[in-house]
BAVEXLO-775985 format. One record per residue (C-alpha): residue number from 0; residue in three letters; x negated, y, z. Coordinates in pm, whole numbers, plus 50000, padded with zeros to 5 digits. Example, Ala and Ser with C-alpha at 12.3 -4.5 7.8 and 13.67 -1.06 7.14 Angstrom:
2
    n  res      x      y      z
    0  Ala  48770  49550  50780
    1  Ser  48633  49894  50714
This chain:
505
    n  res      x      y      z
    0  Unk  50000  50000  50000
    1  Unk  49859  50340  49888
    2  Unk  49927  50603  50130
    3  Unk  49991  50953  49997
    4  Unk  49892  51297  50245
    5  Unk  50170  51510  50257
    6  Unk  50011  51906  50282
    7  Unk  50116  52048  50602
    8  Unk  50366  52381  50433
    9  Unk  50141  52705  50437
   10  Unk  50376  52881  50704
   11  Unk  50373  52604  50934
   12  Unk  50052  52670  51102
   13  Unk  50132  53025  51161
   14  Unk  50443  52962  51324
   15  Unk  50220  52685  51608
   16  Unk  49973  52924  51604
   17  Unk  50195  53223  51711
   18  Unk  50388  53008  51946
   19  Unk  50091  52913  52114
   20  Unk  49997  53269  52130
   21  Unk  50306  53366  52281
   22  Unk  50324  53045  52550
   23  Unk  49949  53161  52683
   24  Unk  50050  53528  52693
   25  Unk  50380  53381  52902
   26  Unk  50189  53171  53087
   27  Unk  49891  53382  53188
   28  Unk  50160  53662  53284
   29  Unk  50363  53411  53455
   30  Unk  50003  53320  53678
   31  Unk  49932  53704  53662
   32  Unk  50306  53780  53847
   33  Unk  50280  53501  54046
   34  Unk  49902  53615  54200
   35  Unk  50057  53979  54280
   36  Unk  50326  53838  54431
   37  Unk  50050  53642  54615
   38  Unk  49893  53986  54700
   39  Unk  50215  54181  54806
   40  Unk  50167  54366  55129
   41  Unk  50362  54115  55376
   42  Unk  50729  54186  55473
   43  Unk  51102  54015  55502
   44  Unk  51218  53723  55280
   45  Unk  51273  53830  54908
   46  Unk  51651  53898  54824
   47  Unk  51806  53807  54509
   48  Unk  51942  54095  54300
   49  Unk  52190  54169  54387
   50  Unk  52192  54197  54756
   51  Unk  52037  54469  54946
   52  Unk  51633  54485  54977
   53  Unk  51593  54752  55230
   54  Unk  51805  54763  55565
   55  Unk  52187  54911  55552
   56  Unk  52199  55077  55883
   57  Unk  51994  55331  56080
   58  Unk  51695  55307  55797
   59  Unk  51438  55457  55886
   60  Unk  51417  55342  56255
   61  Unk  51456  54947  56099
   62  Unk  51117  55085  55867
   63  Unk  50992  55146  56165
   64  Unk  51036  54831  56364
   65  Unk  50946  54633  56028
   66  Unk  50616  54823  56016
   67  Unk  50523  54741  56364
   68  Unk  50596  54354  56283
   69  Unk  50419  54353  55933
   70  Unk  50156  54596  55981
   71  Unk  50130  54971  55799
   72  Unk  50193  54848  55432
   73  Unk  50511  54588  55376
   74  Unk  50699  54464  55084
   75  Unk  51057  54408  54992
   76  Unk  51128  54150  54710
   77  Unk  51491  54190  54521
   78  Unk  51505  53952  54266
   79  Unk  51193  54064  54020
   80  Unk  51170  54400  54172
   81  Unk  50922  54489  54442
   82  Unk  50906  54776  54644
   83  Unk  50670  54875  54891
   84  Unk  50701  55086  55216
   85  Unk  50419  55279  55367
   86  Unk  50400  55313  55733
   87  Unk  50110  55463  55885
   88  Unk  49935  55762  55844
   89  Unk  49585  55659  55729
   90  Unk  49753  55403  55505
   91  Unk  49948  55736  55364
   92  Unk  49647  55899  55255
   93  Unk  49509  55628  55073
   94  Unk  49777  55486  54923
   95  Unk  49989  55819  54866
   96  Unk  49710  56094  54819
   97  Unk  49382  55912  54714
   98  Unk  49613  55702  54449
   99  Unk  49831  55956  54424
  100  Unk  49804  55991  53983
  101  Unk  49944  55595  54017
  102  Unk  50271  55759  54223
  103  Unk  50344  56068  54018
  104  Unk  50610  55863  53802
  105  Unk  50983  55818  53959
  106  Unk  51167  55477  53970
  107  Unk  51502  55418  53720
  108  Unk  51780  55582  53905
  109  Unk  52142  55529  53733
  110  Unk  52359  55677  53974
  111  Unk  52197  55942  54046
  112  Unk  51925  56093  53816
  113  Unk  52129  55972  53495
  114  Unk  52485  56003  53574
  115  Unk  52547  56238  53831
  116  Unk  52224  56472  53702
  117  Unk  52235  56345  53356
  118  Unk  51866  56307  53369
  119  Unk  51826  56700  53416
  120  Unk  51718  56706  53791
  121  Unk  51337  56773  53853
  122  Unk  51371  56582  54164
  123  Unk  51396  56274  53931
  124  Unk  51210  56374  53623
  125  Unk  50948  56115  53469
  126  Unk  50628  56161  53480
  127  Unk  50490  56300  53156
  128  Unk  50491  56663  52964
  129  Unk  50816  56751  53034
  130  Unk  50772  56695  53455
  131  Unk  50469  56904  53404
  132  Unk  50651  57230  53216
  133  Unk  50950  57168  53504
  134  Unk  50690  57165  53783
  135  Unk  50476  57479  53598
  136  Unk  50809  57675  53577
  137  Unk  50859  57637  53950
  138  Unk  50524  57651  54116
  139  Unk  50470  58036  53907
  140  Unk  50766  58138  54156
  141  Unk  50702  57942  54460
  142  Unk  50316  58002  54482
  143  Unk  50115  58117  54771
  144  Unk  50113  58520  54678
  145  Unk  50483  58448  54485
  146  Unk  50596  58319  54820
  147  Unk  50434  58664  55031
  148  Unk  50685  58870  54820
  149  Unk  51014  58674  55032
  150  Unk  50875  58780  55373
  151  Unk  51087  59104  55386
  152  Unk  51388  58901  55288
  153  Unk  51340  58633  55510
  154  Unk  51278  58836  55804
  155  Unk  51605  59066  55771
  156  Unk  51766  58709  55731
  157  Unk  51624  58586  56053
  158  Unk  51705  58874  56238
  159  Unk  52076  58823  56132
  160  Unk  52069  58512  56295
  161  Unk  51984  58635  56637
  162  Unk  52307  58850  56547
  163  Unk  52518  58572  56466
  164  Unk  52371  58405  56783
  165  Unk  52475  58693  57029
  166  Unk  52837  58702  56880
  167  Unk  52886  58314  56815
  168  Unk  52629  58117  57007
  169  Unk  52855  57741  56973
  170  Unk  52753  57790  56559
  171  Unk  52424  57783  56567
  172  Unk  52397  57524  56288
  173  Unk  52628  57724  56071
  174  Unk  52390  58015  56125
  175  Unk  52080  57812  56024
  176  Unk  52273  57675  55739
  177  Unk  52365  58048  55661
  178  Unk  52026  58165  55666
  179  Unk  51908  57904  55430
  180  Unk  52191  57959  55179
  181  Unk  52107  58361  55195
  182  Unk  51729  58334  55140
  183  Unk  51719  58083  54893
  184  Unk  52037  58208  54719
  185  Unk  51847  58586  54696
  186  Unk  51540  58390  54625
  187  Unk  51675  58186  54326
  188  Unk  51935  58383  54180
  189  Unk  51838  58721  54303
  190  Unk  52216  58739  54449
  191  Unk  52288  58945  54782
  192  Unk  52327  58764  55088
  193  Unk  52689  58575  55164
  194  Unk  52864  58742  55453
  195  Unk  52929  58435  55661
  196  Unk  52897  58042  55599
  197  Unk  53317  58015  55479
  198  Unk  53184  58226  55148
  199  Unk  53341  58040  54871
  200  Unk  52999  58049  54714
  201  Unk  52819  57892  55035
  202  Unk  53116  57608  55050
  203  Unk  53068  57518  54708
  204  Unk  52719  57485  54730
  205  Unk  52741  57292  55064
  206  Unk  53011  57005  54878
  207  Unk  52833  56959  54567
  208  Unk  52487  56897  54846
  209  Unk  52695  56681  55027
  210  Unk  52779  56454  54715
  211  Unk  52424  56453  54628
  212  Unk  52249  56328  54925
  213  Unk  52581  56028  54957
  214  Unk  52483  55965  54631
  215  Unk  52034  55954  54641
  216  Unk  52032  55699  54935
  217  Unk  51879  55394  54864
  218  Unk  52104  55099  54841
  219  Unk  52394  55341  54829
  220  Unk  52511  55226  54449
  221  Unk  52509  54863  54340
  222  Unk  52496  54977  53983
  223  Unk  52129  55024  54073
  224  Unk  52098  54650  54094
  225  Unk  52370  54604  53815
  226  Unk  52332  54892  53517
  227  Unk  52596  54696  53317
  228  Unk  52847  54871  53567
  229  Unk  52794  55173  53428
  230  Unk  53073  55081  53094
  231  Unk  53338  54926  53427
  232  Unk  53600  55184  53356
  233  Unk  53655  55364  53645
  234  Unk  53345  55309  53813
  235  Unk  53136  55646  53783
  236  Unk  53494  55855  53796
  237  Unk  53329  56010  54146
  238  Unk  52984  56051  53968
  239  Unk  53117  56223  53674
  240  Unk  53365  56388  53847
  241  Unk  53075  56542  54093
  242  Unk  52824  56628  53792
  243  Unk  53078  56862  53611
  244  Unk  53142  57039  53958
  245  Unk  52760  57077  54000
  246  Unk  52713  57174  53634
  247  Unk  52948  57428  53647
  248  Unk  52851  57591  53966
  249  Unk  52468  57615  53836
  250  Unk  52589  57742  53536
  251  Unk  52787  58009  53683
  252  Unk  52510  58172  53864
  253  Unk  52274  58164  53547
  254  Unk  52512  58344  53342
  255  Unk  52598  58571  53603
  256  Unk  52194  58677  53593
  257  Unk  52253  58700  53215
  258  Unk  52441  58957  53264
  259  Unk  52267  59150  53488
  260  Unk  51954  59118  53302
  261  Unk  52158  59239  52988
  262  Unk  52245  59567  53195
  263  Unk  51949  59615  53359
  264  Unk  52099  59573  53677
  265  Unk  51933  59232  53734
  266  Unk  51677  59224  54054
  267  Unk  51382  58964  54096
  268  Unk  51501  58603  54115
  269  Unk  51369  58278  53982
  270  Unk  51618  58269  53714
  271  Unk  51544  58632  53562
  272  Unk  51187  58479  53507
  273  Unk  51309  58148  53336
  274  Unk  51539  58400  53104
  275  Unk  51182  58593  53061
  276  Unk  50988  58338  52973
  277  Unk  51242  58091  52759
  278  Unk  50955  58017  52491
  279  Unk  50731  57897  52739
  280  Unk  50928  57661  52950
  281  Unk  51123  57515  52622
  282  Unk  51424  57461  52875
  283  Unk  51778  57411  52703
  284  Unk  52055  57580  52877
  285  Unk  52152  57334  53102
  286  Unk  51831  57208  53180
  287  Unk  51739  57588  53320
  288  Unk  52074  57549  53538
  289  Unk  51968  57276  53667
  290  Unk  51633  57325  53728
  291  Unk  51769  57641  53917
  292  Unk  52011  57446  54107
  293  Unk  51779  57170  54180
  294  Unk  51565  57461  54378
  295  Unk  51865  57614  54569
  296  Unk  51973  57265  54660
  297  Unk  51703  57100  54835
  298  Unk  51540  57428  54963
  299  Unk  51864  57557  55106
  300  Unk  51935  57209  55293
  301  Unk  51576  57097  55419
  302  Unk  51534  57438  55554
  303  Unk  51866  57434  55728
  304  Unk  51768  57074  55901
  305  Unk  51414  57198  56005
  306  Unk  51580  57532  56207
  307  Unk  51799  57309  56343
  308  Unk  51521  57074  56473
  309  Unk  51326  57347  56637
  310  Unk  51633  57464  56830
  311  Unk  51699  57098  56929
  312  Unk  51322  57059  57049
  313  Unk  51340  57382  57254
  314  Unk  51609  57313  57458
  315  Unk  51535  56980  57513
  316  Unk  51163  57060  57590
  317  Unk  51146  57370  57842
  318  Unk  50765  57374  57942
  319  Unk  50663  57344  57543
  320  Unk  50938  57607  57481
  321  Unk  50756  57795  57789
  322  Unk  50397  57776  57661
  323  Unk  50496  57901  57329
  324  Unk  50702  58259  57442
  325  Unk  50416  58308  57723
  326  Unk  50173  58297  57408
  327  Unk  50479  58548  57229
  328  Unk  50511  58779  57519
  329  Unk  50099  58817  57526
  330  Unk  50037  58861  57155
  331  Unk  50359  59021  57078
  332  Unk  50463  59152  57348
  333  Unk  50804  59299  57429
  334  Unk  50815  59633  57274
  335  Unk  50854  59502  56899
  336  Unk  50975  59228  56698
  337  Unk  50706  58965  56608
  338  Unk  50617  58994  56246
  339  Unk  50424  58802  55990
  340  Unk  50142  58951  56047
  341  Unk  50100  58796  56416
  342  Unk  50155  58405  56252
  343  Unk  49762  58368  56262
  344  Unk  49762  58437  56651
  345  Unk  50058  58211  56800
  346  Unk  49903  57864  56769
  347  Unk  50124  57739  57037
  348  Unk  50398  57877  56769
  349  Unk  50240  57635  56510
  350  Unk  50155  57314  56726
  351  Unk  50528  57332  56837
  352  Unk  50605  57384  56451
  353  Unk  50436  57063  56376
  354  Unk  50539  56837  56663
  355  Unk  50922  56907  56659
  356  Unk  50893  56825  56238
  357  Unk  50692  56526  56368
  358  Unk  50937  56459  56643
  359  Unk  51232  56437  56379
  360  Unk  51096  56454  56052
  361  Unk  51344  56652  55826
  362  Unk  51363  56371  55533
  363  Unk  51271  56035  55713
  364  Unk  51352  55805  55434
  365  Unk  51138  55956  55222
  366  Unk  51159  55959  54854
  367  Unk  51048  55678  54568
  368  Unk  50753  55679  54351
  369  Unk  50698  55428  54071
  370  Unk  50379  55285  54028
  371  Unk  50234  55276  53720
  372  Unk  49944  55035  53689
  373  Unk  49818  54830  54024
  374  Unk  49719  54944  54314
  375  Unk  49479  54754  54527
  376  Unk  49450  54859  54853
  377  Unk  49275  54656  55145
  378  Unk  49327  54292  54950
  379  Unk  49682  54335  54906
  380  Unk  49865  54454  54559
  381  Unk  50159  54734  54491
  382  Unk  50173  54642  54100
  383  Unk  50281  54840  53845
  384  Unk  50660  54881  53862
  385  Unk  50708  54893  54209
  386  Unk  50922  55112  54418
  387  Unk  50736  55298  54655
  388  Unk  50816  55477  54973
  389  Unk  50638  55689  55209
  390  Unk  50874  55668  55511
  391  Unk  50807  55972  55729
  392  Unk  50981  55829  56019
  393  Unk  50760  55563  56065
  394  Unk  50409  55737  55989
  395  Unk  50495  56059  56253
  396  Unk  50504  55741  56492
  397  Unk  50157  55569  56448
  398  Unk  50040  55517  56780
  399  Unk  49684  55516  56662
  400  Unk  49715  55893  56578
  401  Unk  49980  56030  56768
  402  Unk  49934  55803  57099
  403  Unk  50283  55792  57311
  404  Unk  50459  55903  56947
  405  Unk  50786  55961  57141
  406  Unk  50686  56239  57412
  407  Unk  50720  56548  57303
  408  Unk  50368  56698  57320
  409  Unk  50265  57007  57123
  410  Unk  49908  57037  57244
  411  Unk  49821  56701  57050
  412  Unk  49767  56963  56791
  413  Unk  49534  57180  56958
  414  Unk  49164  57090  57051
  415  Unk  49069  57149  57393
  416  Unk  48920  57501  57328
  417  Unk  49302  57616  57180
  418  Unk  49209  57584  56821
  419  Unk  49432  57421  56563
  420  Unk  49327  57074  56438
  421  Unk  49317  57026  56117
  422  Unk  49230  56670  56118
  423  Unk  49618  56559  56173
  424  Unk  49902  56514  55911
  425  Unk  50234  56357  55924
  426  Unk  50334  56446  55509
  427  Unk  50618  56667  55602
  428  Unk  50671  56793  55201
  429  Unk  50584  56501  55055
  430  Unk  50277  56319  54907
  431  Unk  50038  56413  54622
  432  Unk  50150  56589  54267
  433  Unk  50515  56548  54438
  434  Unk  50467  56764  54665
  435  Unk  50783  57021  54736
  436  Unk  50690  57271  54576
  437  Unk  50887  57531  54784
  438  Unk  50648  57452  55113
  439  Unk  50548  57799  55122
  440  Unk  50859  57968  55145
  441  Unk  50992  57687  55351
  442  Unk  50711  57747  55630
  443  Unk  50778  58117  55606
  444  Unk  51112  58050  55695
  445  Unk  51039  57826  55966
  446  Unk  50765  58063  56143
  447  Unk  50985  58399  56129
  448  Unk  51323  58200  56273
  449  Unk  51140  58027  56576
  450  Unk  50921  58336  56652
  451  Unk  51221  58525  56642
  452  Unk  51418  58296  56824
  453  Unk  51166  58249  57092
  454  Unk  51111  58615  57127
  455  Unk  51503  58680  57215
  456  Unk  51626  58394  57384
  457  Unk  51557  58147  57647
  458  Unk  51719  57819  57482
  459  Unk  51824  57528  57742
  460  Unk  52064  57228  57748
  461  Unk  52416  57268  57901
  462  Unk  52432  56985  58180
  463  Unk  52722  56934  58150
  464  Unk  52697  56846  57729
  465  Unk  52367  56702  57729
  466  Unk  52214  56699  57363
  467  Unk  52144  56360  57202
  468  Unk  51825  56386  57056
  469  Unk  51875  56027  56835
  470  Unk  52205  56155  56649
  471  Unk  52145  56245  56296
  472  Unk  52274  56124  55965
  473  Unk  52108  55822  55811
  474  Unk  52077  56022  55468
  475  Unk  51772  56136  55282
  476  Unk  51786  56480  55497
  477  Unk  51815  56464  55860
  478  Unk  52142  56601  55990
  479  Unk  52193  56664  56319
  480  Unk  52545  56611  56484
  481  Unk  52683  56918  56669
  482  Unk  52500  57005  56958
  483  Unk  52580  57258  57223
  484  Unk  52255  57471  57336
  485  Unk  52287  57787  57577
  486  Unk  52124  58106  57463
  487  Unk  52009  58316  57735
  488  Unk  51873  58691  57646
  489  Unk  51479  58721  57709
  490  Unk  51571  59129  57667
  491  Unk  51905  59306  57782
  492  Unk  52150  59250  57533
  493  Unk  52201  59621  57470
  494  Unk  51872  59642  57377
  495  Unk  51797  59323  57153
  496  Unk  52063  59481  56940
  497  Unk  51955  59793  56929
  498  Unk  51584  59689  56834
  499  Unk  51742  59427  56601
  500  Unk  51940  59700  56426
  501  Unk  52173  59741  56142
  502  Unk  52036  59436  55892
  503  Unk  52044  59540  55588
  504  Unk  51964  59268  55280
């Protein structure tokens, strides 16, 4: 029997060839995955995907307990995602500074960066050339010197609220909420200050902030978990329903600068520069209202939270609240009204600053960076992809560099010799290029209320309505419920008024 070879067809090669091309490039990914996932930082069980990864209830306090079991750096697994929580402060710096170029990129977020923000919200943006012309257009008006030129506004703004707290003392954190709305409304949008927190305006802008911090909690959505809910009918009604109310309030107050700018009656705002400078910042219409409204938004809120802290940490601390107005009194004294230019003097002032946004950190969650190629830190792997949090709560409580992290204690930021250290950080604006870039007008803020504060009143606790330090929101921003606090004249009433005087804005 003659036997006959049959050619092998010319494509058939190609197609082994490329299949065996594509099964190594599987399988060496497959090993790859499988020897990060080796690495991960350690932490709970992995979930599948659709359940939950992170905790539901009191977040950042289960972060914190989960740190202190796992060590600084854990993992959470939900199906093929990974995300990775920071805990500790040195850990922070080089995970979240020294790698910070790996974090400048956002994760996906459906719910809401694309539908409620429709992928408009700098708080969300990408990284890439369009975060870096959002980020340039802010920072030009939120700068250092930029920020110097708010100090006059800020202070006639503080001094109201020593006005509001002599005629309404229960609302203080209506006042603080107030005083945040008026600077950063002025301070954005150029507009004069709202008369009292039931402005229209002010409501408005306190619902559609509302909405948005129910809606940027982690876990909060499971179409985060499941995009195909997105095209459920029905199912973003709330989300689409909130972006046209947000869209239409930003929108408003651009237009309204429009004007003004187009009968030169328009003063110095944020938005008048963005009209200015439209070739350079290449921003479409909506994209400048939101960019605006992203700024009132978060600076308005976190500002409102960190007054509200300091009030809560002097009445609940009387011999810090003590050192600080003795330190007042002597640079200050009792004659005037401290000032901006006596910040550089009241160290006291600025270690109490630091410990009460230590004490209760103003966002405690923290917010989510994306990773975009490996990081290897100390033998253990965040790999490209993940999810990655610096939670605030938990760092501000390393024991290693703030020892006894729940006492109160202002003069762990002093040396012995009274001089500010500069060697501590708790990471109160964020990490690396995402930074807030309204720190400098927010500390501004922060010195002139609590110097002013300090200098007028003596703030204690009412015994009989003791304040519960531990009750804030869960959310992104700390909250703090009502609280009652008694406000006690350091000057004759009379007289506080008088020196206070008729604000004028």
């Amino acid at each position: 029997m003659i036997l006959e070879t049959v050619a092998e067809p010319s494509w058939l090669g190609g197609v082994i060839a490329a299949t065996s091309a594509l099964a190594l490039i599987y399988g060496t990914r497959l090993l790859s995955n499988a020897k990060k996932h080796a690495l991960l930082p350690p932490g709970p069980p992995a979930r599948w995907f659709w359940q939950k990864a992170l905790p539901s209830a009191n977040l950042a306090r289960a972060i914190e307990g989960l740190v202190s079991e796992y060590g600084p750096v854990i993992s959470f697994r939900q199906g093929s995602q990974v995300i990775v929580v920071i805990g500790r402060v040195q850990a922070a710096w080089e995970i979240m500074e020294k790698e910070g170029g790996a974090l400048v990129d956002r994760p996906r977020s459906i719910a809401a960066g694309e539908i409620l923000s429709r992928g408009m919200r700098l708080l969300f943006e990408r990284s890439g050339e369009r975060f870096r012309r959002l980020r340039r257009a802010v920072h030009t008006h939120l700068q250092p010197k930029a920020a110097e030129t708010y100090q006059g506004i800020q202070t006639a703004n503080a001094q109201s609220v020593i006005l509001d707290i002599l005629d309404d003392p229960k609302n203080h954190q209506l006042h603080a909420r107030r005083y945040a709305a008026s600077v950063i409304l002025r301070i954005t949008y150029g507009k004069s200050t709202p008369t009292s927190v039931n402005d229209q305006e002010v409501v408005r802008i306190n619902k559609v902030g509302r909405n948005f911090l129910s809606v940027v909690l982690p876990g909060a959505y499971l179409i985060e978990r499941i995009p195909l809910l997105r095209y459920v009918p029905g199912y973003t009604r709330d989300l689409d329903q909130w972006h046209d109310e947000e869209l239409q309030l930003f929108t408003e107050q651009v237009d309204r600068v429009k004007s003004e700018v187009a009968t030169n009656v328009a003063g110095p705002s944020f938005v008048r520069t963005l009209l200015e400078n439209t070739d350079n910042h290449q921003l479409l219409p909506d994209e400048m209202s939101y960019l605006a409204g992203s700024l009132f938004g978060a600076g308005s809120d976190t500002t409102a939270s960190a007054i509200t802290i300091l009030i809560m940490a002097a009445a609940c601390h009387p011999e810090a609240q003590t050192r600080v107005q003795e330190e007042i009194d002597m640079v200050v004294g009792r004659e005037r009204l401290p000032s901006f230019d006596d910040e550089d003097s009241l160290l006291q002032l600025k270690a109490f600053t630091h410990e009460a946004l230590r004490w209760r950190p103003i966002t405690p969650i923290g917010f989510a960076h994306r990773a975009t190629r490996d990081i290897i830190w100390r033998g253990q792997c965040i790999p490209e992809g993940a999810t990655v949090f610096g939670n605030h709560w938990a760092i501000t409580r390393d024991p290693d560099v703030f020892p006894d992290p729940e006492t109160f204690d202002p003069q762990r930021w002093l040396t012995k010799d009274g001089a500010f250290r500069g060697d501590l950080r708790t990471f109160t604006y964020g990490f690396g290029r995402r930074v807030c870039p309204g720190q400098h007008v927010a500390n501004r803020s922060i010195y002139i209320n609590l110097a002013l504060l300090l200098w007028s009143f003596r703030l204690a606790q009412n015994p009989a309505a003791p304040i519960d330090t531990s009750a804030f929101s869960g959310g992104v921003i700390a909250h703090a419920a009502p609280f009652e606090v008694i406000f006690t004249p350091r000057t004759e009433e009379k007289v506080l008024r008088d020196m206070l005087g008729k604000v004028a804005v």
